[in-house]
N, C-alpha and C positions, 0 to 999 in steps of 0.2 A: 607531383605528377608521377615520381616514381613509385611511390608508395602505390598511386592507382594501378597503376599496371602491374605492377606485384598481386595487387587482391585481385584482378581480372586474372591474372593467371594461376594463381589459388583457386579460384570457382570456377576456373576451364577442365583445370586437372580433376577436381572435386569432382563435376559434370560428367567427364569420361570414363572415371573410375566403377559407374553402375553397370554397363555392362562386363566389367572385368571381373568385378568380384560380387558373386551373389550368393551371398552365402548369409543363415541366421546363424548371430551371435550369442544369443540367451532369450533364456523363455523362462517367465517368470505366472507361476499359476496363482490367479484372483482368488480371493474367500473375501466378495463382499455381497452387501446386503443386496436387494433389489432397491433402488432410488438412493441407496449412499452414497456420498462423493469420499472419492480417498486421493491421496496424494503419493507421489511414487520419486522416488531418486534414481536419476540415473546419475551411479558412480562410474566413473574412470581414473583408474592407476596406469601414469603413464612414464615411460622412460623419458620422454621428450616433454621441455618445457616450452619451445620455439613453436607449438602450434596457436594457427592465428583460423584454421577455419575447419567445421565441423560440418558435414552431411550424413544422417539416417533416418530410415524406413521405420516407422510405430507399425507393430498390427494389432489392433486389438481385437476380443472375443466378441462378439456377436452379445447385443445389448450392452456396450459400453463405449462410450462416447468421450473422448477426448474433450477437455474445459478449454481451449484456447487461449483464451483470453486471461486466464490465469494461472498457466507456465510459463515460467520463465528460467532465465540465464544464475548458475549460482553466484557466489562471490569471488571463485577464480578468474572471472569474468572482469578486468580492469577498464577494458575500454568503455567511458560511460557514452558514449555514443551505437554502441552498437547494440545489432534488435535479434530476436529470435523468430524467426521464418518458421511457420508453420500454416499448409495447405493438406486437407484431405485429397487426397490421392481419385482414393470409392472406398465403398465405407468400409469401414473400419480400418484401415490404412492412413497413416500420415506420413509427410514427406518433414524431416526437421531439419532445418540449416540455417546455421548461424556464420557471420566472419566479421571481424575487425577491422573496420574498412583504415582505423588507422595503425593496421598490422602490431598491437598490441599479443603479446604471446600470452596462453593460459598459462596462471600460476601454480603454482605447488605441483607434485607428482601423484596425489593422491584426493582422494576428495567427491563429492557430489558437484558432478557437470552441470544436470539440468535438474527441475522440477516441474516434475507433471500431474497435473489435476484431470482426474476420471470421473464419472459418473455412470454406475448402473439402474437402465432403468425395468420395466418389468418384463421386455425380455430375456433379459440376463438370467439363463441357466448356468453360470460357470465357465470356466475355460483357461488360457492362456492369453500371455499377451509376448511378443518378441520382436530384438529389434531385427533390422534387416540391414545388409551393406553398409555398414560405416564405413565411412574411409575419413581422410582430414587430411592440411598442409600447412606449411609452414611460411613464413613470408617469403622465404626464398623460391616457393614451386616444389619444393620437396614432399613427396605425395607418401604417404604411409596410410594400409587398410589394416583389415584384425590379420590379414594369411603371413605378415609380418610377425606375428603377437607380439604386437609391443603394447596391448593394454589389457586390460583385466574391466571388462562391464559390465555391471548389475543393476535389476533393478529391484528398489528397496522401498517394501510398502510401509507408510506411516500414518497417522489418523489424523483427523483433522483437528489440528488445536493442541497437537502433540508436538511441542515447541521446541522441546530441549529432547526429542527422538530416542525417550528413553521405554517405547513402546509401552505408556501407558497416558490417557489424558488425568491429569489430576492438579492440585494446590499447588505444585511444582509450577507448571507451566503459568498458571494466573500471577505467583511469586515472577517469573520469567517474562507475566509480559508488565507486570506494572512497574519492574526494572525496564524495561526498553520505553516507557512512557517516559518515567523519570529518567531519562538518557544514561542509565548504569549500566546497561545493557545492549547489544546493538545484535537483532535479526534482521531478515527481510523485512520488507513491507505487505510480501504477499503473504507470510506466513503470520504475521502480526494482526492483520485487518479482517479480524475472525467474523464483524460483520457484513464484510463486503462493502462499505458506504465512501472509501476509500482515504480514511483517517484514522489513525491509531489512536485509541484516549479509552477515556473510561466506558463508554458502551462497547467497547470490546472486551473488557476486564467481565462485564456483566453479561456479554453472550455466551462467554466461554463456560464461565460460570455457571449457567444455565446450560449447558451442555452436561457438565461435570453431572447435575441433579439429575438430569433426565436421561444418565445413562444405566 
């Protein structure tokens, strides 16, 4: 019971905090194709390990659509109960908030928070995409936004099937996922399941593959 009322009042402070602080954090400019999906890190470096709940604003550029359904929570993320909230606002606006419902605090100081999958379609002339009002808290109600600077956030564009994020898709990452097949290896699921069917095995070995050719 206490624990509840801790997260209630995490996502009260969360709640109030949009009109205090309205301010963009970084803006990061797209070079992608018309109909490519790409996938995007948002990192945070933070002083604070005690945080248990995260609110921000997506904007993206006109012809680029957020993939929903296939962003997710990094692996600083311990609570396996807890989900990633994502509503379009109007378009090209998302709202993102996540919390710990059993006040688990993010790990490490440094690292990729979120992963987000984009998609341009053919109106996508280019642009920017930036976040807006972060703020986050701690189990205790202790509310920290960016006007503090206690964090450092980017976002980092990576390709699809580009597994080990060494900005290129190649023999590497195929080597990388039939390691994570054979369990020598441990990535996501979402970053693994290169054909969407939502099993990792050897038609993913052979999609990616077939990527690799046809680039």
């Amino acid at each position: 019971m206490i624990k509840r009322i801790a997260f209630l009042a995490a996502f009260i402070a969360l709640t109030l905090t949009e009109s205090i602080h309205a301010k963009t954090i970084v803006v990061s400019s797209f070079s992608m194709a018309k109909g490519e999906t790409c996938a995007f890190e948002v990192n945070c470096n933070n002083n604070s390990t005690k945080l248990v709940s995260f609110q921000m604003d997506l904007m993206l550029p006109k012809g680029v659509s957020l993939n929903i359904e296939k962003c997710r929570l990094s692996d600083r993320f311990t609570d396996t109960t807890q989900e990633l909230l994502i509503e379009e606002m109007y378009e090209g606006r998302y709202r993102i908030l996540t919390t710990s419902y059993n006040l688990k605090p993010l790990q490490s100081h440094s690292g990729a928070m979120l992963y987000l999958s984009v998609t341009a379609n053919e109106e996508f002339e280019g642009g920017e995409a930036a976040l807006y009002d972060m703020s986050c808290a701690t189990s205790t109600s202790v509310l920290y936004s960016l006007k503090e600077e206690l964090f450092d956030i980017s976002l980092s564009p990576y390709a699809f099937g580009d597994l080990n994020r060494d900005k290129m898709v190649d023999i590497t990452d195929v080597t990388l996922l039939v390691d994570v097949i054979l369990c020598k290896a441990a990535k996501p699921d979402a970053d693994c399941d290169i054909n969407g069917d939502g099993l990792i095995d050897i038609t993913d070995v052979l999609t990616l593959a077939d990527i690799i050719l046809n680039m």
